[in-house]
PDB file with SEQRES, HELIX, SHEET and CRYST1 records, atoms N, CA, C and O in Angstrom:
SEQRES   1 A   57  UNK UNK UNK UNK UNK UNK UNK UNK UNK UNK UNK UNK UNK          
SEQRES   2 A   57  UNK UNK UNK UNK UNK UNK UNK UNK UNK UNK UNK UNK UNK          
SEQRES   3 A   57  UNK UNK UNK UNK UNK UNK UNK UNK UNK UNK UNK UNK UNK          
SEQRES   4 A   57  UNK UNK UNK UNK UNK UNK UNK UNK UNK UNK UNK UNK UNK          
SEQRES   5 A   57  UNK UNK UNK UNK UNK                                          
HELIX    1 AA1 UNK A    2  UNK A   12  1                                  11    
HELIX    2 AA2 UNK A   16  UNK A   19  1                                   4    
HELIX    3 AA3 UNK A   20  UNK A   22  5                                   3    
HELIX    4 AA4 UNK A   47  UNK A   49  5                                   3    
HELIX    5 AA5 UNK A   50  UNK A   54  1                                   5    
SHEET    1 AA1 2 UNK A  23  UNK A  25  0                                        
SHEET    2 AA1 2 UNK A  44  UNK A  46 -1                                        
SHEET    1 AA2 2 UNK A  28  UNK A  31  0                                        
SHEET    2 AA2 2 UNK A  38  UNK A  41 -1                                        
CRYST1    1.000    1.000    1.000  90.00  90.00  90.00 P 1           1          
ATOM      1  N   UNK A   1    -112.654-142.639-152.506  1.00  0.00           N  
ATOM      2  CA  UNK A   1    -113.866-143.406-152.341  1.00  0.00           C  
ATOM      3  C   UNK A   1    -114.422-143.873-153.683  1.00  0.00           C  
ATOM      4  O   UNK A   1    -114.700-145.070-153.608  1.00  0.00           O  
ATOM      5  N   UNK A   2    -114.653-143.411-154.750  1.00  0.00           N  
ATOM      6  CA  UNK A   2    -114.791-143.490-155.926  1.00  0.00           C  
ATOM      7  C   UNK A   2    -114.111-144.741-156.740  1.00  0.00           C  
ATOM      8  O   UNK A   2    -114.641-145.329-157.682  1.00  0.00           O  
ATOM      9  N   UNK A   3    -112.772-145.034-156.153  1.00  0.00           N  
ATOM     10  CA  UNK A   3    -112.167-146.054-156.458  1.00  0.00           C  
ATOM     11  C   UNK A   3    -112.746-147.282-156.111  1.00  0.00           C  
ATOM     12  O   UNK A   3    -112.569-148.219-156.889  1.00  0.00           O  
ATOM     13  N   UNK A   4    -113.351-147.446-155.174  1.00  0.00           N  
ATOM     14  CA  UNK A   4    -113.816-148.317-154.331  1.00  0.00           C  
ATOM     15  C   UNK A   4    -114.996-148.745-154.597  1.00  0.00           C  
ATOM     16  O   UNK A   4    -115.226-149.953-154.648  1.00  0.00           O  
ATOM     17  N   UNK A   5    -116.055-147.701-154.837  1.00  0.00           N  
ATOM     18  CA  UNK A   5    -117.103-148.011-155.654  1.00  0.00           C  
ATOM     19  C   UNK A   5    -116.957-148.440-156.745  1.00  0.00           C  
ATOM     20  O   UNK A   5    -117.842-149.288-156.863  1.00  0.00           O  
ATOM     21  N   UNK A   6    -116.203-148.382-157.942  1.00  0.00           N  
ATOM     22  CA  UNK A   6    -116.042-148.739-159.175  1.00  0.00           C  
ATOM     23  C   UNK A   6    -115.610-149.948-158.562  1.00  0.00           C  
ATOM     24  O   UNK A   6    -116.606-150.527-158.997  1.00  0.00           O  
ATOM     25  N   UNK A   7    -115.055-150.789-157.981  1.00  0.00           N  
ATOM     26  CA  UNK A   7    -114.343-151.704-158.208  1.00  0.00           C  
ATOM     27  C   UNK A   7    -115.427-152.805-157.675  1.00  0.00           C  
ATOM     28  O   UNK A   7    -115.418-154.027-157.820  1.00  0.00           O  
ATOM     29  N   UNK A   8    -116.531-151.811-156.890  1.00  0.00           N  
ATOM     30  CA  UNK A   8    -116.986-152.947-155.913  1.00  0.00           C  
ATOM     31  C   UNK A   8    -118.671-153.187-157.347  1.00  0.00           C  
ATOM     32  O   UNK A   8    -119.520-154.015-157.018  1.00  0.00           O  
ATOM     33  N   UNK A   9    -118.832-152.581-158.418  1.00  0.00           N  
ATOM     34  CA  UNK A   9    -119.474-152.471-159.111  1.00  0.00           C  
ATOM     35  C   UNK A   9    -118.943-153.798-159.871  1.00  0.00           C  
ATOM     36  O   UNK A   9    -119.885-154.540-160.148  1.00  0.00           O  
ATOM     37  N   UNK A  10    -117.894-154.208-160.212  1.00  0.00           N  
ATOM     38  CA  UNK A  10    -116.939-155.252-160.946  1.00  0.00           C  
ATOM     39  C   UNK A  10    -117.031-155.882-160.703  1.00  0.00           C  
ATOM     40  O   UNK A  10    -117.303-156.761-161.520  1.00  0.00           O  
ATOM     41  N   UNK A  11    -116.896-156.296-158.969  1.00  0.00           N  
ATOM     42  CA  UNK A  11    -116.660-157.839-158.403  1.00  0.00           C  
ATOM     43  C   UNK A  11    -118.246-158.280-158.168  1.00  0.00           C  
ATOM     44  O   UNK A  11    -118.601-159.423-158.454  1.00  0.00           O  
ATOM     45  N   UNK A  12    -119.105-157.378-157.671  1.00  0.00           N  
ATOM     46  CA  UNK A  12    -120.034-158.071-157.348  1.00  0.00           C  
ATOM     47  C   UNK A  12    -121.200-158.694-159.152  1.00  0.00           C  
ATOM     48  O   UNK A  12    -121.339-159.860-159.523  1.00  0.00           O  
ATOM     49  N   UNK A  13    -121.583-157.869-159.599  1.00  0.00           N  
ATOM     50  CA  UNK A  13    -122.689-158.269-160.905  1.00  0.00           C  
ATOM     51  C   UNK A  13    -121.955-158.060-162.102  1.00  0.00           C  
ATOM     52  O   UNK A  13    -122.807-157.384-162.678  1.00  0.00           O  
ATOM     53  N   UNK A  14    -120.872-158.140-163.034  1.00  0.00           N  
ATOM     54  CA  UNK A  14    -120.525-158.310-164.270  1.00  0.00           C  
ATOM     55  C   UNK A  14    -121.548-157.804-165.095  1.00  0.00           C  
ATOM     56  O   UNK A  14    -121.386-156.687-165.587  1.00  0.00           O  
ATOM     57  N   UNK A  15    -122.665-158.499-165.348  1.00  0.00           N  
ATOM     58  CA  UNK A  15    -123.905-158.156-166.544  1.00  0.00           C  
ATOM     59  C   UNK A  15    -124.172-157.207-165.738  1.00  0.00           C  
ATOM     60  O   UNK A  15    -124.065-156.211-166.454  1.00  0.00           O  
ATOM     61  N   UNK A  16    -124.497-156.806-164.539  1.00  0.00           N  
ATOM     62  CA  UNK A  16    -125.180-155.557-164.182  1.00  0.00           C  
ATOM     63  C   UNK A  16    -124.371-154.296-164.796  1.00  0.00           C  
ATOM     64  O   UNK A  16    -124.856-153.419-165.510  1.00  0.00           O  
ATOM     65  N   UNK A  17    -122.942-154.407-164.330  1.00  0.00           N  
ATOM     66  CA  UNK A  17    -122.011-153.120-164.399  1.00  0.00           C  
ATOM     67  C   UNK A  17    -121.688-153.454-165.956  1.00  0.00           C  
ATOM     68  O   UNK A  17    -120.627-152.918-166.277  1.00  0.00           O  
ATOM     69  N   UNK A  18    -122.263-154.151-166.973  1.00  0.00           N  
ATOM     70  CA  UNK A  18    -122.258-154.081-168.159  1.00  0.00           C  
ATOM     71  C   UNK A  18    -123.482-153.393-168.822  1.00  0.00           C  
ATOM     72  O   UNK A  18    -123.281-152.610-169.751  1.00  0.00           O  
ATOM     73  N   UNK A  19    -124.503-153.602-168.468  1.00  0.00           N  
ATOM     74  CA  UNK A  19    -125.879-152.849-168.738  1.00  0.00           C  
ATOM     75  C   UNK A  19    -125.843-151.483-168.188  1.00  0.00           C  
ATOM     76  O   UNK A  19    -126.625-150.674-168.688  1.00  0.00           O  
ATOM     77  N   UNK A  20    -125.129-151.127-167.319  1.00  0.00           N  
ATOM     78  CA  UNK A  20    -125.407-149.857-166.811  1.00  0.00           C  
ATOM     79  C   UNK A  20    -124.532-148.697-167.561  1.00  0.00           C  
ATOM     80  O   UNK A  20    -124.828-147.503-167.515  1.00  0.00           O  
ATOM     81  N   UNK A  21    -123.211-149.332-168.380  1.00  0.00           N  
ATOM     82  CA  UNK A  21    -122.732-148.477-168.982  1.00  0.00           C  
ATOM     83  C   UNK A  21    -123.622-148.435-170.450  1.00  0.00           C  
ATOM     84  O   UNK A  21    -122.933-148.117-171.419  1.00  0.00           O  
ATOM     85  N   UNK A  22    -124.519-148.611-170.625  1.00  0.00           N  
ATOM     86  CA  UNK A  22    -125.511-148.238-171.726  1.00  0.00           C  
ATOM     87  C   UNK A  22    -126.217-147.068-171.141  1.00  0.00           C  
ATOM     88  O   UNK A  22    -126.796-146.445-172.031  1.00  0.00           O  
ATOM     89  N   UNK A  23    -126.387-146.512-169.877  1.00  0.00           N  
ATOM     90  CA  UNK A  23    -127.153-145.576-169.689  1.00  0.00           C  
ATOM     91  C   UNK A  23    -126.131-144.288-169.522  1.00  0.00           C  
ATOM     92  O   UNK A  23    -124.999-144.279-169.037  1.00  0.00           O  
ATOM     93  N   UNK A  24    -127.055-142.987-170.194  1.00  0.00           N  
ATOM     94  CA  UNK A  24    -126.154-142.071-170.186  1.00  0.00           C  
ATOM     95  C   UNK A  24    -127.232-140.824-169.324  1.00  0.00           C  
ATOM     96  O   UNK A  24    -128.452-140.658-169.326  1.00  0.00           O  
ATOM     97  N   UNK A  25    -126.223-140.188-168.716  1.00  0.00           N  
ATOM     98  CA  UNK A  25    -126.991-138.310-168.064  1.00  0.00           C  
ATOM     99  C   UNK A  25    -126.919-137.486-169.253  1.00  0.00           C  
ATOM    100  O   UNK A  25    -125.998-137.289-170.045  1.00  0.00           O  
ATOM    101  N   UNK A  26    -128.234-137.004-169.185  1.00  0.00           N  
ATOM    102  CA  UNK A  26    -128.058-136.057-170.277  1.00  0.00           C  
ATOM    103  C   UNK A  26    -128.700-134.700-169.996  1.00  0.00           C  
ATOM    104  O   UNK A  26    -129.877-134.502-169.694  1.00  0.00           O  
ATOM    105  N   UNK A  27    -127.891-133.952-170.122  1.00  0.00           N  
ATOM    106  CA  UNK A  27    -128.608-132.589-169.455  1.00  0.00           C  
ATOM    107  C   UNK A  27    -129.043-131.421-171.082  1.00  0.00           C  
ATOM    108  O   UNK A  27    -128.188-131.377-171.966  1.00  0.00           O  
ATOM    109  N   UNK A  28    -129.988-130.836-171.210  1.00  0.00           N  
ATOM    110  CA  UNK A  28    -130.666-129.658-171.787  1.00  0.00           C  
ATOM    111  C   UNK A  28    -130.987-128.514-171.582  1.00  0.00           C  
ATOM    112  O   UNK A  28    -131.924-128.378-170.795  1.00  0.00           O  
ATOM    113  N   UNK A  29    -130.509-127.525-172.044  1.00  0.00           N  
ATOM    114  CA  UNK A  29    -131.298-126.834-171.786  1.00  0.00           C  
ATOM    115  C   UNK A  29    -132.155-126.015-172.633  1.00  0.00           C  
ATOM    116  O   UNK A  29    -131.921-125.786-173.820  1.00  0.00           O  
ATOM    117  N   UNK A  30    -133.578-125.402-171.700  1.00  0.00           N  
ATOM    118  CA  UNK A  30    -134.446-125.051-171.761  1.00  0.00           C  
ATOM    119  C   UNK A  30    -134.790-123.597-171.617  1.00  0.00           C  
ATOM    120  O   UNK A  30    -134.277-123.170-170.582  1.00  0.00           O  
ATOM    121  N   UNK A  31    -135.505-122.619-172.301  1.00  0.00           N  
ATOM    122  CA  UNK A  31    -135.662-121.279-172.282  1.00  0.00           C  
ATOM    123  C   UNK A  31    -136.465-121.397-171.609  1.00  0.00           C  
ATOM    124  O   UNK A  31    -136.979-122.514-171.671  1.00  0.00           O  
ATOM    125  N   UNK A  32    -137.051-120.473-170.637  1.00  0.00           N  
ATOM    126  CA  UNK A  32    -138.299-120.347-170.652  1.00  0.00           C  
ATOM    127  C   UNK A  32    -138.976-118.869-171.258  1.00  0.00           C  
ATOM    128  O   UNK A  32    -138.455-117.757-171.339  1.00  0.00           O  
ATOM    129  N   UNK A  33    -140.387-119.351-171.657  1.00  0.00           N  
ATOM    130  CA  UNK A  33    -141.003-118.334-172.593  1.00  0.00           C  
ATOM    131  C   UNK A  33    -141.353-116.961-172.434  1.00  0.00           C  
ATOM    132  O   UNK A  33    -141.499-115.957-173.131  1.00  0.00           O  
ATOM    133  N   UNK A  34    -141.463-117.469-170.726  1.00  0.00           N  
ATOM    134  CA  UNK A  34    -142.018-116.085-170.254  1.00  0.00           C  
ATOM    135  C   UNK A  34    -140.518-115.266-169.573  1.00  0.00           C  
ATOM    136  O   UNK A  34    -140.616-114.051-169.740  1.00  0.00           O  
ATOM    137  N   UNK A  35    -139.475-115.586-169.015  1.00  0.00           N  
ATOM    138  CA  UNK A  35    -138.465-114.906-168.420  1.00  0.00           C  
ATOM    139  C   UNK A  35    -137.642-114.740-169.607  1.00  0.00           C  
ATOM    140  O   UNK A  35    -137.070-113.663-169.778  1.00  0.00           O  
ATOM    141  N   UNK A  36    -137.470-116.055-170.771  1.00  0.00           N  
ATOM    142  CA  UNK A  36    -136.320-115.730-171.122  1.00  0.00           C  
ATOM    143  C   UNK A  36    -134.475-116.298-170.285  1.00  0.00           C  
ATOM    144  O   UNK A  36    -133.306-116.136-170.635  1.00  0.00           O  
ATOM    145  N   UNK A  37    -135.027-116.847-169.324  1.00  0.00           N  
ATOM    146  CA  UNK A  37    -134.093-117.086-168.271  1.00  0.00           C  
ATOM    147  C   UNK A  37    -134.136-118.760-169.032  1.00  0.00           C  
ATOM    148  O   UNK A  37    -135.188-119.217-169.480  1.00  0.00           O  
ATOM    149  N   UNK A  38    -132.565-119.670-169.078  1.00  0.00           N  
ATOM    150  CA  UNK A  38    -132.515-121.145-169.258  1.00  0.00           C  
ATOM    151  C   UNK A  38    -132.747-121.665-167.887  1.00  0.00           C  
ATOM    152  O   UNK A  38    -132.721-120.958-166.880  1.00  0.00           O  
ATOM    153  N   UNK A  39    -133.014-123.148-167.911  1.00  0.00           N  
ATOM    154  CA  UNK A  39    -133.371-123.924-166.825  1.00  0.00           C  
ATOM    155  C   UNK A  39    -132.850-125.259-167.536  1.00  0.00           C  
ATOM    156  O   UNK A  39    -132.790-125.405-168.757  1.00  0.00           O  
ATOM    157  N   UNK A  40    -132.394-126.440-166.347  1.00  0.00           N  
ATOM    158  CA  UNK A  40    -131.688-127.499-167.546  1.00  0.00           C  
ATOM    159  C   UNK A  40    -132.681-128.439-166.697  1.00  0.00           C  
ATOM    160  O   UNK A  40    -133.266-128.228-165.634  1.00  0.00           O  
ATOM    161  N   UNK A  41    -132.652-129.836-167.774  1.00  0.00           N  
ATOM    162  CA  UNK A  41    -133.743-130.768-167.485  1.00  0.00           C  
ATOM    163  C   UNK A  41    -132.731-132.095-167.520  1.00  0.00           C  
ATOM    164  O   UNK A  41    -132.522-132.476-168.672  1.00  0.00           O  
ATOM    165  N   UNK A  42    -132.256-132.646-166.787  1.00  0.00           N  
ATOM    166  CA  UNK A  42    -131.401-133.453-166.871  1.00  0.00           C  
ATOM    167  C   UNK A  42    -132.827-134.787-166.675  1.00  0.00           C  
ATOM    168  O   UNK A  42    -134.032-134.720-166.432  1.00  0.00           O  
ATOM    169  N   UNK A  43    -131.631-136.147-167.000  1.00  0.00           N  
ATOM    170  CA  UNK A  43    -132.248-137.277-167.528  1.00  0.00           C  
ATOM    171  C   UNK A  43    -131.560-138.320-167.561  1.00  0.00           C  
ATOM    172  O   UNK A  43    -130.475-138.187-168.126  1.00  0.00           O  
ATOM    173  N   UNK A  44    -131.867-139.616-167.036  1.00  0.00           N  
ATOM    174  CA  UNK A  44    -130.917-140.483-167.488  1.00  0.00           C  
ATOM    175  C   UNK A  44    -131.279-141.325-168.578  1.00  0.00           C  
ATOM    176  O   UNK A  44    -132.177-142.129-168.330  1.00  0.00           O  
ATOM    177  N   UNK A  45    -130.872-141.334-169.546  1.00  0.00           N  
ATOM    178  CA  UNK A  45    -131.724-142.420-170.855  1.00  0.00           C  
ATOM    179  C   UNK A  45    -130.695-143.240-171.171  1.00  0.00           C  
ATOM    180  O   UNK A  45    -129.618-143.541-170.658  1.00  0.00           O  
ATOM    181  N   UNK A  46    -131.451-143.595-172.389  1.00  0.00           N  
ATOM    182  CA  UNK A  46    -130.322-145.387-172.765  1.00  0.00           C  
ATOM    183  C   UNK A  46    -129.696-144.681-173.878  1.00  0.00           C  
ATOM    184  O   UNK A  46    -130.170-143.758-174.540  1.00  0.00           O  
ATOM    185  N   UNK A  47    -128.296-145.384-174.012  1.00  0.00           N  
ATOM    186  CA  UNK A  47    -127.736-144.681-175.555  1.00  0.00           C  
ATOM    187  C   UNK A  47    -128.331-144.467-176.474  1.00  0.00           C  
ATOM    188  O   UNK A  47    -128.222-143.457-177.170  1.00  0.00           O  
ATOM    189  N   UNK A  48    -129.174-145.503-176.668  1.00  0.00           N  
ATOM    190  CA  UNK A  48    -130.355-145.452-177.974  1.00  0.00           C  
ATOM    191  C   UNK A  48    -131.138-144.441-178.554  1.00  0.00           C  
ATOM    192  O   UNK A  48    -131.469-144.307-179.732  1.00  0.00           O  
ATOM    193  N   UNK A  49    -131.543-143.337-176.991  1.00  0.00           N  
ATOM    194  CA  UNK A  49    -132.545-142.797-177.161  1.00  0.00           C  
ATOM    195  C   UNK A  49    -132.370-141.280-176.720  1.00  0.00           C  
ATOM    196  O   UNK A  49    -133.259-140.466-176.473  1.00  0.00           O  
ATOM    197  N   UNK A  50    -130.786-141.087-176.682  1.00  0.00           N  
ATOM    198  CA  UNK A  50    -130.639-139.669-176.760  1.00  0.00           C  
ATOM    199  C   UNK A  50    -130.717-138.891-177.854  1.00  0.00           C  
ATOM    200  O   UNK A  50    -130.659-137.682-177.633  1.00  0.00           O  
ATOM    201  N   UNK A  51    -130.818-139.198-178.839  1.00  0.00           N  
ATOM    202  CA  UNK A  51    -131.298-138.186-179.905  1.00  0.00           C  
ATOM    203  C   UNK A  51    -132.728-137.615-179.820  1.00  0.00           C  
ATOM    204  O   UNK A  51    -133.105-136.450-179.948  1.00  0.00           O  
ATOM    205  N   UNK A  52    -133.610-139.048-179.500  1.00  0.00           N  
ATOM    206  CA  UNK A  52    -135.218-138.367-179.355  1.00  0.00           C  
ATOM    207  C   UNK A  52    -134.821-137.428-178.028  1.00  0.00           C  
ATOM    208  O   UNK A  52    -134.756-136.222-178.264  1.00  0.00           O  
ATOM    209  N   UNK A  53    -134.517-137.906-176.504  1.00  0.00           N  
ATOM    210  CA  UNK A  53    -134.350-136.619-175.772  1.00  0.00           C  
ATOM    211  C   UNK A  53    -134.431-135.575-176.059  1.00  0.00           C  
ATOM    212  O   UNK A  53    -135.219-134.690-175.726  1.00  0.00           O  
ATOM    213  N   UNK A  54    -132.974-135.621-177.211  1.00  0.00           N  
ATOM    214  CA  UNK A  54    -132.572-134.201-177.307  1.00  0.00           C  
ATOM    215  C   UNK A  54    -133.313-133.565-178.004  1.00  0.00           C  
ATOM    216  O   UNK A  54    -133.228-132.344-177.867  1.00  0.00           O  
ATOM    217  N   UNK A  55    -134.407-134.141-179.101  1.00  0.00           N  
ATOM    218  CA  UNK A  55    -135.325-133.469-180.317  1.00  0.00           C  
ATOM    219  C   UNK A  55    -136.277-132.904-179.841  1.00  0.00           C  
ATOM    220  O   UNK A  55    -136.846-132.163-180.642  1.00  0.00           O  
ATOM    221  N   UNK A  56    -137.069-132.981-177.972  1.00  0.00           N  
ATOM    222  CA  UNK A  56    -137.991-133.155-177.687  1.00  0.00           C  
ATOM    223  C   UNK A  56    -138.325-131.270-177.435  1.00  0.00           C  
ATOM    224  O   UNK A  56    -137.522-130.386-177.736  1.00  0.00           O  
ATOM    225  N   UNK A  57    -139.431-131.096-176.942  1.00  0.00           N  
ATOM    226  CA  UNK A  57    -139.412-129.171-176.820  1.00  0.00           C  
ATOM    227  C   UNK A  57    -140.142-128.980-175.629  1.00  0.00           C  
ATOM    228  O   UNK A  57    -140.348-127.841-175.208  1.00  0.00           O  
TER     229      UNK A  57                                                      
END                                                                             
């Protein structure tokens, strides 16, 4: 199925399925203060702006 979607991403919008590979998932994780236990904060941002993501607390 996966095949199918990618392909149908191609034929139909060009600039769309060109802009969209600028966006990336970005997952973190997070302590928390009081357990001590991680928790992850996922995100979708633009290539540009995964470094601030990742700097953030």
């Amino acid at each position: 199925m996966a095949k199918a979607a990618k392909t149908a991403i191609k034929t139909k919008d060009a600039k769309a399925a060109a802009e969209a590979k600028n966006w990336t998932k970005v997952i973190r994780a997070v302590r928390s203060p009081k357990t001590g236990a991680y928790t992850f904060k996922e995100a979708i941002v633009h290539k540009d702006k995964i470094k601030e993501f990742l700097a953030q607390k």
